[in-house]
DSSP file (Angstrom, degrees, kcal/mol; ACC not computed):
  #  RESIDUE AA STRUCTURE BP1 BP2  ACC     N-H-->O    O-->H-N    N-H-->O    O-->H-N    TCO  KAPPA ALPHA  PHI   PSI    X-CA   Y-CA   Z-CA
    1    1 A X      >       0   0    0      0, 0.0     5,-2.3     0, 0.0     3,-0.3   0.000 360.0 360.0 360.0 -29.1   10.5    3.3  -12.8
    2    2 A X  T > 5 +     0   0    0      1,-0.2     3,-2.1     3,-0.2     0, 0.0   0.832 360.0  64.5 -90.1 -13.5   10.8    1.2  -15.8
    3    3 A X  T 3 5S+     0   0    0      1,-0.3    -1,-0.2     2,-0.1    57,-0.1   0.905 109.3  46.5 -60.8 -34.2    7.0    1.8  -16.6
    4    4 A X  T 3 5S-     0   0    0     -3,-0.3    -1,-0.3     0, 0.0    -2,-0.2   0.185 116.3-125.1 -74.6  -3.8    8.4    5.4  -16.9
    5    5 A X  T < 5 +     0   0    0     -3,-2.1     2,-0.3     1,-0.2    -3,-0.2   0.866  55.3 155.7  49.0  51.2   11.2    4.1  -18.9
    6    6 A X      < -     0   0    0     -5,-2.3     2,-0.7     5,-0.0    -1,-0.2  -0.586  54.8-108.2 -98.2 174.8   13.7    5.7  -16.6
    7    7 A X    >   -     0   0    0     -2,-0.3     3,-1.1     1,-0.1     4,-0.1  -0.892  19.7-149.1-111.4  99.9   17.0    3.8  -16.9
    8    8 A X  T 3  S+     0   0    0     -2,-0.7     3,-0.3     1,-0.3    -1,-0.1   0.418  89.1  59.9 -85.9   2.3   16.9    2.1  -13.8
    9    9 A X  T 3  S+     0   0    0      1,-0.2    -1,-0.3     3,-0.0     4,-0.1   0.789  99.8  63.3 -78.9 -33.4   21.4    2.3  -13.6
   10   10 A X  S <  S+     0   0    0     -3,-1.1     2,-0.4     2,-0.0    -2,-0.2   0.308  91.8  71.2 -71.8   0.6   21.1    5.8  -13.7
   11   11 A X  S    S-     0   0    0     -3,-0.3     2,-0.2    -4,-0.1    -5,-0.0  -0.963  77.5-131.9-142.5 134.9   19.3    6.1  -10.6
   12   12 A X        -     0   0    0     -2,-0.4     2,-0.4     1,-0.1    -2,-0.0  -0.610  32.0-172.5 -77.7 156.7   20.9    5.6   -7.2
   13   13 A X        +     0   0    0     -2,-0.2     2,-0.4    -4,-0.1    -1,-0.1  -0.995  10.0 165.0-140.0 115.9   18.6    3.3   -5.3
   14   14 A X        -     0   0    0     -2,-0.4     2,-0.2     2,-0.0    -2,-0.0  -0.824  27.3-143.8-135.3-158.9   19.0    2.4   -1.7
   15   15 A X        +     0   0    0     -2,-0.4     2,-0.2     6,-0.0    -2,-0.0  -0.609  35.9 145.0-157.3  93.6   16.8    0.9    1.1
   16   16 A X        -     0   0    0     -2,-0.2     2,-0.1     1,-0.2    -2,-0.0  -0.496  46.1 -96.6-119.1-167.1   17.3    2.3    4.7
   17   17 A X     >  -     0   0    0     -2,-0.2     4,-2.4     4,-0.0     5,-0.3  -0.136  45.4 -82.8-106.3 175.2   14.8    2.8    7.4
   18   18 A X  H  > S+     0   0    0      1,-0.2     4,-2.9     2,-0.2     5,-0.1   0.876 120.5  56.9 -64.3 -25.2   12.9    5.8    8.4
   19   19 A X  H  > S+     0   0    0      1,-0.2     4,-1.8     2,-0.2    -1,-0.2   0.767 115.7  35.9 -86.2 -32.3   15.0    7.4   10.2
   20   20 A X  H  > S+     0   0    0      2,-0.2     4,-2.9    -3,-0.1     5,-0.3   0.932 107.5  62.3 -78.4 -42.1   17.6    7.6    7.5
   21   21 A X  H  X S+     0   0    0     -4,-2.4     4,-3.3     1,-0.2     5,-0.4   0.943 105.2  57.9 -44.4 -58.2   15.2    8.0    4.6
   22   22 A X  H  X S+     0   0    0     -4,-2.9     4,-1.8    -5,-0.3    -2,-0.2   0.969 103.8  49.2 -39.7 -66.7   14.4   11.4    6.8
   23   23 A X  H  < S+     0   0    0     -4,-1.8    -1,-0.2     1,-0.2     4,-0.2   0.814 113.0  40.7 -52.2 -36.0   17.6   12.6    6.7
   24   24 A X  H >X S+     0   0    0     -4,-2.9     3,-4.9     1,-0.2     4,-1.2   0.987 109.2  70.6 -59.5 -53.0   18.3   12.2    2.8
   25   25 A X  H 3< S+     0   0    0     -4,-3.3    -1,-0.2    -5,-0.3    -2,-0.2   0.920  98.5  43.6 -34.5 -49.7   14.9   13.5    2.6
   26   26 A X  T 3< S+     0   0    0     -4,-1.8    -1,-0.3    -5,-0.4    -2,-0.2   0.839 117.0  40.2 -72.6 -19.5   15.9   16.6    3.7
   27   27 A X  T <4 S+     0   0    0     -3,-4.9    -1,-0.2    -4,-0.2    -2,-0.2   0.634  96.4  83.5-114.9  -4.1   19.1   17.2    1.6
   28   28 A X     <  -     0   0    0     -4,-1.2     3,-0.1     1,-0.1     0, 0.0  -0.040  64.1-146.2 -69.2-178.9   18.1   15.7   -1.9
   29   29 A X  S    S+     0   0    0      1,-0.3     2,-0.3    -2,-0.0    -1,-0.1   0.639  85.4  44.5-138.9 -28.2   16.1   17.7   -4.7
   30   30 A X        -     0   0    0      2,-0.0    -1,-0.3     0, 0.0     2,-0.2  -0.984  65.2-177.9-135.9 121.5   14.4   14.7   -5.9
   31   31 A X        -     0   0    0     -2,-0.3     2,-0.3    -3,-0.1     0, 0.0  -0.634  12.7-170.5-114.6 149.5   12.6   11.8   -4.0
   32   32 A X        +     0   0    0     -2,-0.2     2,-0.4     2,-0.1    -2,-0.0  -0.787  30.6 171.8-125.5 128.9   10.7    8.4   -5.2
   33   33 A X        -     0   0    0     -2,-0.3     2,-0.4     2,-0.0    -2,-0.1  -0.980  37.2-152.4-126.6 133.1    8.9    6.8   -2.2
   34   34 A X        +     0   0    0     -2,-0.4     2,-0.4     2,-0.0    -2,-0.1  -0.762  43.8 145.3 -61.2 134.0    6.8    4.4   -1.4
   35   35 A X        -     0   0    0     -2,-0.4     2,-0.5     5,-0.0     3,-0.1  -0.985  53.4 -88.9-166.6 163.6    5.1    5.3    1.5
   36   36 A X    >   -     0   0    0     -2,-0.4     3,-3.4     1,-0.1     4,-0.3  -0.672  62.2 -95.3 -89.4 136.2    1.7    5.2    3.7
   37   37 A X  T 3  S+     0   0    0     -2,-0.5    89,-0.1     1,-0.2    -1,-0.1   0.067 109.1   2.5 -60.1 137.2   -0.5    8.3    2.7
   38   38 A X  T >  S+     0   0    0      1,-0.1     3,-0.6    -3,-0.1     4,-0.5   0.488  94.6 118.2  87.3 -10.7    0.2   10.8    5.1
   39   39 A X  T <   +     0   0    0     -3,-3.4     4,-0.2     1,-0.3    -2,-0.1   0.412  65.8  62.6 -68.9 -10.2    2.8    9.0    6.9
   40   40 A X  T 3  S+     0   0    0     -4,-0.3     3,-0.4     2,-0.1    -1,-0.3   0.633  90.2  77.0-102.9 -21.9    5.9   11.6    6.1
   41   41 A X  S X  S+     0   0    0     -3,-0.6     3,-1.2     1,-0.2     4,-0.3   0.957  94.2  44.0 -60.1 -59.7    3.9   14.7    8.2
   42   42 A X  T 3  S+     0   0    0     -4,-0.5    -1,-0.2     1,-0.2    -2,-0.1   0.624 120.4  43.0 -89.5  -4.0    4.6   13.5   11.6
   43   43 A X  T 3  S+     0   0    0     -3,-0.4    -1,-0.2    -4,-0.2    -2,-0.2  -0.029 121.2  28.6-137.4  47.6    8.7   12.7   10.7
   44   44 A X  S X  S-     0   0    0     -3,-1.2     3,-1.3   -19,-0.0    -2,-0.1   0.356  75.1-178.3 174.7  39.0    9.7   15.4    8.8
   45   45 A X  T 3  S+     0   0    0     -4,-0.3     3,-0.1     1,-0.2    -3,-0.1   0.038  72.1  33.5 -27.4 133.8    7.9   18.5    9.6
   46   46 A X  T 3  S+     0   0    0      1,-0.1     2,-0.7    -5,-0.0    -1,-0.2   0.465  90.2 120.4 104.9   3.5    8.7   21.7    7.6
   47   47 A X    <   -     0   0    0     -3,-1.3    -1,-0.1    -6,-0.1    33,-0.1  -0.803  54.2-149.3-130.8 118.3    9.5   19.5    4.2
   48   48 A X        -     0   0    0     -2,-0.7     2,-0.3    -3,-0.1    33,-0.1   0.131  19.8-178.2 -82.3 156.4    7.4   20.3    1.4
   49   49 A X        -     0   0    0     31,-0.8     2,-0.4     2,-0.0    -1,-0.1  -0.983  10.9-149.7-150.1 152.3    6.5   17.3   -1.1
   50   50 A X        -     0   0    0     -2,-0.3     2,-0.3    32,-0.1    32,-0.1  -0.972   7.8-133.6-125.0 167.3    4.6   17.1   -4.1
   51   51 A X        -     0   0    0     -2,-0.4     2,-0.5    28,-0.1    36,-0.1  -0.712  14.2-150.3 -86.9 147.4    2.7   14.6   -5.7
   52   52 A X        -     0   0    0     -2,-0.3    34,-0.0    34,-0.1    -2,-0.0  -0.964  28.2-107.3-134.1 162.9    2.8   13.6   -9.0
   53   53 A X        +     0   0    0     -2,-0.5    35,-0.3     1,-0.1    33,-0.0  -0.060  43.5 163.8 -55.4 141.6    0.2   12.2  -11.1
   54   54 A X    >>  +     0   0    0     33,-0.6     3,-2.1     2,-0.0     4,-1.3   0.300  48.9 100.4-105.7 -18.3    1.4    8.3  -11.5
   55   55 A X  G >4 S+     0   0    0     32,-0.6     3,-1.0     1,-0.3     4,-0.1   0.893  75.6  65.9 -66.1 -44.0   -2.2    6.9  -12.9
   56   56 A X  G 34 S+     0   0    0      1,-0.3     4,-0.4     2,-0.2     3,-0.3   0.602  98.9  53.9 -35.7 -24.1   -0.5    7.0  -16.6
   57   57 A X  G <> S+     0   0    0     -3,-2.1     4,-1.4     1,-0.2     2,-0.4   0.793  86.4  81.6 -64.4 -64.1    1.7    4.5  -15.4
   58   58 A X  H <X S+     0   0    0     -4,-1.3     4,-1.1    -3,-1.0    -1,-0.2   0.436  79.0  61.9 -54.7   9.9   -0.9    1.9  -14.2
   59   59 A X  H  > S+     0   0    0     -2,-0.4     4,-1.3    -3,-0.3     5,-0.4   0.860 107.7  49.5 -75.8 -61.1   -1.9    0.1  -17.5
   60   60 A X  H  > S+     0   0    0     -4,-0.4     4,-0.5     1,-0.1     5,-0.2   0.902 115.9  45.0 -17.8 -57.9    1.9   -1.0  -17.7
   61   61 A X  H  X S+     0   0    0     -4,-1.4     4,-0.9     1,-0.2    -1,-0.1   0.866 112.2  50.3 -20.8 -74.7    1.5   -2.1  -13.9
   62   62 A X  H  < S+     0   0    0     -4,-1.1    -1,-0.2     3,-0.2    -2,-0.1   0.382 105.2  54.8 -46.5 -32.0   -1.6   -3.7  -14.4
   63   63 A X  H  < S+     0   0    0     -4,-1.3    -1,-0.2     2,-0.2    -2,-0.2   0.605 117.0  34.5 -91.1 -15.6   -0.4   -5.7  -17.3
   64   64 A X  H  < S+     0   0    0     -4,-0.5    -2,-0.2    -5,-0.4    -3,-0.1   0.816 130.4  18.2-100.3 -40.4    2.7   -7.2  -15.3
   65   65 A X  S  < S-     0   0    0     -4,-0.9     3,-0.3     1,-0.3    -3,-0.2   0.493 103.3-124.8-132.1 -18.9    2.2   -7.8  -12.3
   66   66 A X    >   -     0   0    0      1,-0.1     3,-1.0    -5,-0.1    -1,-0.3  -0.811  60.7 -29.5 105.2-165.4   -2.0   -7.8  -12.1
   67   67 A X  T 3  S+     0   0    0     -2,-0.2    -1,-0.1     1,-0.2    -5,-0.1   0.328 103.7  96.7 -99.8   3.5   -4.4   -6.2  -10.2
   68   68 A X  T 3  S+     0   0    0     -3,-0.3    24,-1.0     1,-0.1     2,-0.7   0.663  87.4  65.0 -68.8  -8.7   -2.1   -5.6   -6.9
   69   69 A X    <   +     0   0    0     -3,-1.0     2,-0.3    22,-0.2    22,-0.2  -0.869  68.5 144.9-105.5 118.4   -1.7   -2.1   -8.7
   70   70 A X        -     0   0    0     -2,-0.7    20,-2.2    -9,-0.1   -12,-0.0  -0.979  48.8 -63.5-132.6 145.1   -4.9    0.1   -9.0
   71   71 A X  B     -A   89   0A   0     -2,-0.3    18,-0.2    18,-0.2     2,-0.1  -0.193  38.1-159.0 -19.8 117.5   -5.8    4.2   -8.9
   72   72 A X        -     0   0    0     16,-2.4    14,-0.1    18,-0.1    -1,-0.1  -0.359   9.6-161.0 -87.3  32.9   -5.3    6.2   -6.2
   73   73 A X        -     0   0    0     -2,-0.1     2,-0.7     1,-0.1    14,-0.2   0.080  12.7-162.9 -48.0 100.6   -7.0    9.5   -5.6
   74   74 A X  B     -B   86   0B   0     12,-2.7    12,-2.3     1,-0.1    -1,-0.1  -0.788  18.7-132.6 -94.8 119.8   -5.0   11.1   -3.1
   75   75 A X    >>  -     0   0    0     -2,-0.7     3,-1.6    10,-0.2     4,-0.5   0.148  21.5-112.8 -70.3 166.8   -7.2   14.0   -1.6
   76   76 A X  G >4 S+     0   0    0      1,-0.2     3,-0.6     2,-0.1     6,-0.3   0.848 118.1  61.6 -77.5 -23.2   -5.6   17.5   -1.3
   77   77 A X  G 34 S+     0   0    0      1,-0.2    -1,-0.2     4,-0.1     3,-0.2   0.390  86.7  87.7 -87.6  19.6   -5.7   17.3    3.0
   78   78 A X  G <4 S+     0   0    0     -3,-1.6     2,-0.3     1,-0.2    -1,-0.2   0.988 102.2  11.7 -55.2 -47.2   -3.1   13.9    2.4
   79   79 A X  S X< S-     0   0    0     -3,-0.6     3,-2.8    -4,-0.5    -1,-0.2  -0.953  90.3 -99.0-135.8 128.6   -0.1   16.2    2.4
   80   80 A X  T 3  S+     0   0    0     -2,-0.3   -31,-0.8     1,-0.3     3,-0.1  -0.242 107.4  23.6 -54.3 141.7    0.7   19.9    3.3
   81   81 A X  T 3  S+     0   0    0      1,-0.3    -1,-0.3   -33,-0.1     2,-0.2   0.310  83.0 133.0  90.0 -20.1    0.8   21.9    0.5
   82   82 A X    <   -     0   0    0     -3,-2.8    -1,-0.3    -6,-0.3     3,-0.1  -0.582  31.9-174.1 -76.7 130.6   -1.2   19.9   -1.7
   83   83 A X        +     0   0    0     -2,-0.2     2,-0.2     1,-0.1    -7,-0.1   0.697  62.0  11.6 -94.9 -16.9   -3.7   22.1   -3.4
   84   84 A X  S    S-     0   0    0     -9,-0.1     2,-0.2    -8,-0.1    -1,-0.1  -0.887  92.0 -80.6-148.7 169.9   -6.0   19.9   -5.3
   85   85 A X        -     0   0    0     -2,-0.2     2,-0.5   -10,-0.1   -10,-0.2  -0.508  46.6-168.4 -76.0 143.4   -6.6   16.1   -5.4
   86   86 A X  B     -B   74   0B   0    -12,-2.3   -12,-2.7    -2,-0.2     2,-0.3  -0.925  14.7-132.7-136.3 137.0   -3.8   13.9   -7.7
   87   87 A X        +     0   0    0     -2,-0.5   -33,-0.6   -14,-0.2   -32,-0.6  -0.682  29.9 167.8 -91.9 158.4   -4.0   10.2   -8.9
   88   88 A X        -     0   0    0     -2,-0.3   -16,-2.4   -35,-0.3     2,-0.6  -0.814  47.7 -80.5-161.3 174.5   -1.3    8.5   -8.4
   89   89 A X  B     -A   71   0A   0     -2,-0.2   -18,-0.2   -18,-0.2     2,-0.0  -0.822  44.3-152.8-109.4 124.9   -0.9    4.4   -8.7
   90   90 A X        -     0   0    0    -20,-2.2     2,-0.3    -2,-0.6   -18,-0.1  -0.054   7.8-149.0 -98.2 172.9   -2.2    2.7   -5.2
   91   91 A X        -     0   0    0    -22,-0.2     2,-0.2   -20,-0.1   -22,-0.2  -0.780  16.1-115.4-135.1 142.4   -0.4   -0.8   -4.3
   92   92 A X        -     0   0    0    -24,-1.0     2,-0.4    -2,-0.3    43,-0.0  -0.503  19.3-142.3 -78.8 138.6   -2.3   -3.8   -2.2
   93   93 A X        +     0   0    0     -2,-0.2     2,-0.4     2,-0.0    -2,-0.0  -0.963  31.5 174.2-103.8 138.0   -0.8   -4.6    1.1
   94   94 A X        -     0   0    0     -2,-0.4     2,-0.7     2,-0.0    41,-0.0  -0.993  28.3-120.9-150.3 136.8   -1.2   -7.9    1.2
   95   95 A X        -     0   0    0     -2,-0.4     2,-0.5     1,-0.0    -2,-0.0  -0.874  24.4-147.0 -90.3 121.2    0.2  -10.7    4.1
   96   96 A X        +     0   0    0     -2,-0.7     2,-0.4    45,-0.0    -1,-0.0  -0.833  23.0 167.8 -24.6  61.3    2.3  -13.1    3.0
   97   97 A X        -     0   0    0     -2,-0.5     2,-0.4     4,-0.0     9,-0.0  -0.597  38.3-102.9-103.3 160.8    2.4  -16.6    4.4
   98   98 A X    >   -     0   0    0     -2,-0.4     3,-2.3     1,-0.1    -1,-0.0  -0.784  35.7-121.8 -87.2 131.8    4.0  -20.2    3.5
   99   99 A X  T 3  S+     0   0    0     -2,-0.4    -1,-0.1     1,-0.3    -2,-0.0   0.396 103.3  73.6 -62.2  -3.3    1.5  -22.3    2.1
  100  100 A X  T 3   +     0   0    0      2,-0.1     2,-1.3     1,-0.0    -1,-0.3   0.654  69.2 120.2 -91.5 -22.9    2.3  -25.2    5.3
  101  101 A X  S <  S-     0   0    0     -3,-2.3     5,-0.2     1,-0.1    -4,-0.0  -0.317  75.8-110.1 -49.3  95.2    0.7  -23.0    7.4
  102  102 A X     >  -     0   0    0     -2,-1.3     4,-3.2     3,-0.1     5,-0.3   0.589  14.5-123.1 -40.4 142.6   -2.3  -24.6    8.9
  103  103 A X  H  > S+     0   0    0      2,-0.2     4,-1.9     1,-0.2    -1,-0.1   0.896 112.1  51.2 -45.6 -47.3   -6.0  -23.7    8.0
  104  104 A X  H  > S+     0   0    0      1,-0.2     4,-3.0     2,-0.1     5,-0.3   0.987 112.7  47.9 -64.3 -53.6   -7.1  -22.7   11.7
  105  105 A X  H  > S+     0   0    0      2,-0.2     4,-1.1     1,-0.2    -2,-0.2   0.720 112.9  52.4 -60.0 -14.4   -3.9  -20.4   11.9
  106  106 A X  H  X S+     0   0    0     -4,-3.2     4,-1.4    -5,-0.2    -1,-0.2   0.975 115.2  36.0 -38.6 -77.7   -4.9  -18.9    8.5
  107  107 A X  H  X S+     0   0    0     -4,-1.9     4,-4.7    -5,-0.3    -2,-0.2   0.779 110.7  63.0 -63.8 -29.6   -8.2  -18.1    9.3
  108  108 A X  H  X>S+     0   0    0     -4,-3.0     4,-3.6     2,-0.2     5,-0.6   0.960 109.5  41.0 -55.9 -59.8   -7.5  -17.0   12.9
  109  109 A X  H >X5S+     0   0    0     -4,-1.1     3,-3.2    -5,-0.3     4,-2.0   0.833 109.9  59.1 -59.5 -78.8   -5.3  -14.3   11.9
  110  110 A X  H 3X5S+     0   0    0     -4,-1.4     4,-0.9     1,-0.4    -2,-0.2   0.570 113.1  37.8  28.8 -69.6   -7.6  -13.3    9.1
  111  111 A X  H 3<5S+     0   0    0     -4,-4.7    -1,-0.4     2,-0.2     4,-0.2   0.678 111.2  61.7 -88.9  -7.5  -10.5  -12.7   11.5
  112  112 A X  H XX5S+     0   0    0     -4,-3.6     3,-2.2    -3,-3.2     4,-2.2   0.905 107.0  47.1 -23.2 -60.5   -8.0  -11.3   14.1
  113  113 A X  H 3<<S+     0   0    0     -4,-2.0     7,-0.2    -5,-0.6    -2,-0.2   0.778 120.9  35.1 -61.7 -30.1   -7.3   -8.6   11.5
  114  114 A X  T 3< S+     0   0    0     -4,-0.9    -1,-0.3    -5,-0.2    18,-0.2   0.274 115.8  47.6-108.5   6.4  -10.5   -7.9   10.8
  115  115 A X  T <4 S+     0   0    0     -3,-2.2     2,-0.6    -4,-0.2     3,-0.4   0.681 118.2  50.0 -93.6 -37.0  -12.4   -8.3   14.0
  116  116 A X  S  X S+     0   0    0     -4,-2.2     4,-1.8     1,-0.2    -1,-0.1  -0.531  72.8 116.2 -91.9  31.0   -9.8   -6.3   15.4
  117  117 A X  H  > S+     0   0    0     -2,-0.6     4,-2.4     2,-0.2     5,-0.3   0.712  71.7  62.2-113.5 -33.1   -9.6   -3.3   12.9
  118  118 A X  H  > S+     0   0    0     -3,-0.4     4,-1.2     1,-0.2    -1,-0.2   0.974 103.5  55.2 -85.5 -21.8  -10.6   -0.6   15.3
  119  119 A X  H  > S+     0   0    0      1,-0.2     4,-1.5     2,-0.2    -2,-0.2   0.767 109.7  39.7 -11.1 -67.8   -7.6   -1.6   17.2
  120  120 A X  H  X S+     0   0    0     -4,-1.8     4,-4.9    -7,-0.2     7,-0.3   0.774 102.6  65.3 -81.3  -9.9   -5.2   -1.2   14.6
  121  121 A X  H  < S+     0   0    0     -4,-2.4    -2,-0.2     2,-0.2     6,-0.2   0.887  97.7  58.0 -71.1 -32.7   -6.8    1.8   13.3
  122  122 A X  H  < S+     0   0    0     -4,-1.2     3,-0.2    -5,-0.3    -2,-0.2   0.995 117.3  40.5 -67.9 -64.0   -5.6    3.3   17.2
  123  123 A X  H  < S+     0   0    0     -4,-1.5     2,-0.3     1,-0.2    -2,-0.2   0.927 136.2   7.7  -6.7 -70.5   -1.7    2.2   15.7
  124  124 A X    ><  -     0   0    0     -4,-4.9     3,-7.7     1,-0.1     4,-0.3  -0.886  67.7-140.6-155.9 100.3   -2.0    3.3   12.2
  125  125 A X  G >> S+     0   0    0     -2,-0.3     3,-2.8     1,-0.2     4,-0.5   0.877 101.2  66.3 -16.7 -54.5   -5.2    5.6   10.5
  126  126 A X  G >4 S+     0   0    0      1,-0.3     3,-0.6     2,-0.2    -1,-0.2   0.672  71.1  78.3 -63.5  -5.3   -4.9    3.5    7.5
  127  127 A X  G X4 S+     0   0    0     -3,-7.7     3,-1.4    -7,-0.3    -1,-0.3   0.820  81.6  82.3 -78.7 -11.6   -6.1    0.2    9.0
  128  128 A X  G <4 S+     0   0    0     -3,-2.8    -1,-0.2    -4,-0.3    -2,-0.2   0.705  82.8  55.4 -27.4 -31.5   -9.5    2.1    8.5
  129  129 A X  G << S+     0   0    0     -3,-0.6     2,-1.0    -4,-0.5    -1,-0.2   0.456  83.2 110.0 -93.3  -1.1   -9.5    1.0    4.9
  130  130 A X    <   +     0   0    0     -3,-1.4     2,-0.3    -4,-0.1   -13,-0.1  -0.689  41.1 150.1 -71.4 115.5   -9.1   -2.9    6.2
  131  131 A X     >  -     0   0    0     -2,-1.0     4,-1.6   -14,-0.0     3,-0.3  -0.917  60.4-120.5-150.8 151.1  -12.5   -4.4    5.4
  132  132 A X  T  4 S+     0   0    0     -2,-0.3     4,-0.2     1,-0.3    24,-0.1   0.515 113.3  61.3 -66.5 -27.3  -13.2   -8.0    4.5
  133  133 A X  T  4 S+     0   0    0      2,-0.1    -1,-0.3     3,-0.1    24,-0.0  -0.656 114.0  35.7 -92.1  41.2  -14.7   -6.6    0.9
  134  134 A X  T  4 S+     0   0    0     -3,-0.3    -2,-0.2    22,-0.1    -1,-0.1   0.130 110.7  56.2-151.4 -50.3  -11.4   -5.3    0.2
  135  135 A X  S  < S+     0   0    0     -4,-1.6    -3,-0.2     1,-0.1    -2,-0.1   0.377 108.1  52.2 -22.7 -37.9   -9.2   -7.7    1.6
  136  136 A X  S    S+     0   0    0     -4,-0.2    22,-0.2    20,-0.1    -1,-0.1   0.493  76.2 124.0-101.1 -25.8  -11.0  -10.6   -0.7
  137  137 A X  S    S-     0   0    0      1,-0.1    20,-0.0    20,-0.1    -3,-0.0  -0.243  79.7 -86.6 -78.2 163.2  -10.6   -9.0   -3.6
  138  138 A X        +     0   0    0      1,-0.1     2,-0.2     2,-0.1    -1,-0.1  -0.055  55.8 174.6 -78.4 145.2   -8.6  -11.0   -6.3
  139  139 A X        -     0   0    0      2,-0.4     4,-0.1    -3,-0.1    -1,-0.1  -0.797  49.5 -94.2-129.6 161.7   -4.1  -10.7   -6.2
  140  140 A X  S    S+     0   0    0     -2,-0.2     2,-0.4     2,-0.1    -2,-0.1   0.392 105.7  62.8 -77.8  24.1   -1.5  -12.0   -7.7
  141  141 A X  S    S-     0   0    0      0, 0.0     2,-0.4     0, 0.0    -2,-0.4  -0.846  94.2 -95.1-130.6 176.1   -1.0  -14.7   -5.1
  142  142 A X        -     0   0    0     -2,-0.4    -2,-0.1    -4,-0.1     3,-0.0  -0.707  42.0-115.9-100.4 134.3   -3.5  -17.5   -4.2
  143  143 A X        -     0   0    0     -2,-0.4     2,-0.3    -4,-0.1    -1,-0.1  -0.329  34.2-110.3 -63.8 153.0   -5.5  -16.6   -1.4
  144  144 A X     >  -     0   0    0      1,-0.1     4,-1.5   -38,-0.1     3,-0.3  -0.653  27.2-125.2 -79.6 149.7   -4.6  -19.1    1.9
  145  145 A X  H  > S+     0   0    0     -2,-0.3     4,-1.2     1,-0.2     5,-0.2   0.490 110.3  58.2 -72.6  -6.4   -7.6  -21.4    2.6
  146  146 A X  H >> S+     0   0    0      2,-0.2     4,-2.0     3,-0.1     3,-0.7   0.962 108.2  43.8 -60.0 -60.5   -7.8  -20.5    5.8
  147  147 A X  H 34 S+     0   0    0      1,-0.3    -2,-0.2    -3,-0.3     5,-0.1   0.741 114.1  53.5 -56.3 -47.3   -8.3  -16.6    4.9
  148  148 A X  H >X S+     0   0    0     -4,-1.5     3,-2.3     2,-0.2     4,-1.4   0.893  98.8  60.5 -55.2 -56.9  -10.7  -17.8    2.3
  149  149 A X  H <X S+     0   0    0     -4,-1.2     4,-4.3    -3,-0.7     3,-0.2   0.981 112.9  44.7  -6.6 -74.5  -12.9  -20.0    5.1
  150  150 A X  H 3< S+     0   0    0     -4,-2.0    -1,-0.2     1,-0.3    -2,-0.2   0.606 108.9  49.6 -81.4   8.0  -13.4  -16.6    6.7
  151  151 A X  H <4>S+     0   0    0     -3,-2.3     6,-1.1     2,-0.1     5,-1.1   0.401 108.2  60.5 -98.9 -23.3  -14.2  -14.5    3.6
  152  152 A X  H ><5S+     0   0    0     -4,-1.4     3,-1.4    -3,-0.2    -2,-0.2   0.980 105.4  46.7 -64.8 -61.6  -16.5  -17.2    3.0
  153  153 A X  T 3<5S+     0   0    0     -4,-4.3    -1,-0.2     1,-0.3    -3,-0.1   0.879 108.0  49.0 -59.6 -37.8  -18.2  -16.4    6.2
  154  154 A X  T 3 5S-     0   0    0      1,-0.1     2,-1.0   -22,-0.1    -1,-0.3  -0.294 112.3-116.1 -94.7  52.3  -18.7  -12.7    6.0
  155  155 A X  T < 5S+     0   0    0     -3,-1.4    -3,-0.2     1,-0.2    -2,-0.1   0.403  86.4 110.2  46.0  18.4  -20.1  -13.1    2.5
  156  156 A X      < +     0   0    0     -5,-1.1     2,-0.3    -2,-1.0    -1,-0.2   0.057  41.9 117.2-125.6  26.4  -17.6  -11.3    0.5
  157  157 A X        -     0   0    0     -6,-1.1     2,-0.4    -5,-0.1   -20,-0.1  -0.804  46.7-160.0 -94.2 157.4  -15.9  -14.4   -1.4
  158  158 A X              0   0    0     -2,-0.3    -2,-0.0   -22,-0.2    -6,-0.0  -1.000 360.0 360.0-135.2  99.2  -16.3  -14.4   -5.1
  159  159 A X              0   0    0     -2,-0.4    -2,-0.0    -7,-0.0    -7,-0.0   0.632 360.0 360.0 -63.4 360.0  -15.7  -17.9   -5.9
């Protein structure tokens, strides 16, 4: 919002769960969500969204926070009602550990997540987009050395 120089008192802000985010969803006139593409279809049938373009945004982002913000082309079959494709400014999901966390459990999860991808993809469509060459690429946090060990091995660290 503030890349947008919106006044960030002026705007009520809260942080509830899905089940409440649906409900407002449904009686408000104006929305800003974070959300996983496509993820609003199956819990909140028969309420229309549009996108709009965000990309203008991302040099700001980019310039603040790093490279965890990048372009997003969200195709027109993301969302009912979308007619054409619209870019919009993507975010990194990125896992989080404390740095005491040992080197075998690093890497273990690390190649869990990513031996294991057609697994979560039966969870959640988007773990499709999990690849080790995506995963590796450079954040604003220091990759764990475990994680690293096992980008090392599938051949998509960039020292």
């Amino acid at each position: 919002m503030e890349a947008r120089e919106i006044i960030v008192d002026e705007v009520d802000r809260d942080r509830v769960n899905r089940g409440e985010s649906i409900r407002l969803a449904r009686g408000i006139e104006h929305l800003f969500a974070a959300t996983v593409r496509g993820s609003h279809e199956a819990h909140t049938p028969g309420v229309a969204i549009r996108l709009v373009p965000t990309s203008d945004v991302l040099p700001a982002l980019q310039r603040d926070y790093g490279p965890l913000y990048f372009p997003l082309e969200m195709p027109a079959s993301a969302y009912r009602g979308t007619e054409a494709p619209v870019t919009v400014v993507g975010v990194a999901n990125v896992l989080v550990v404390n740095t005491s966390m040992s080197e075998d459990l690093a890497y273990d999860i690390t190649r869990l997540l990513i031996d294991k991808r057609s697994d979560l993809v039966a969870i959640h469509p988007e773990a499709r987009h999990l690849a080790p060459e995506s995963a590796s690429l450079p954040n604003p946090a220091p990759f764990h050395p475990g994680a690293i060990k096992l980008y090392r091995e599938k051949g998509v660290w960039k020292e």
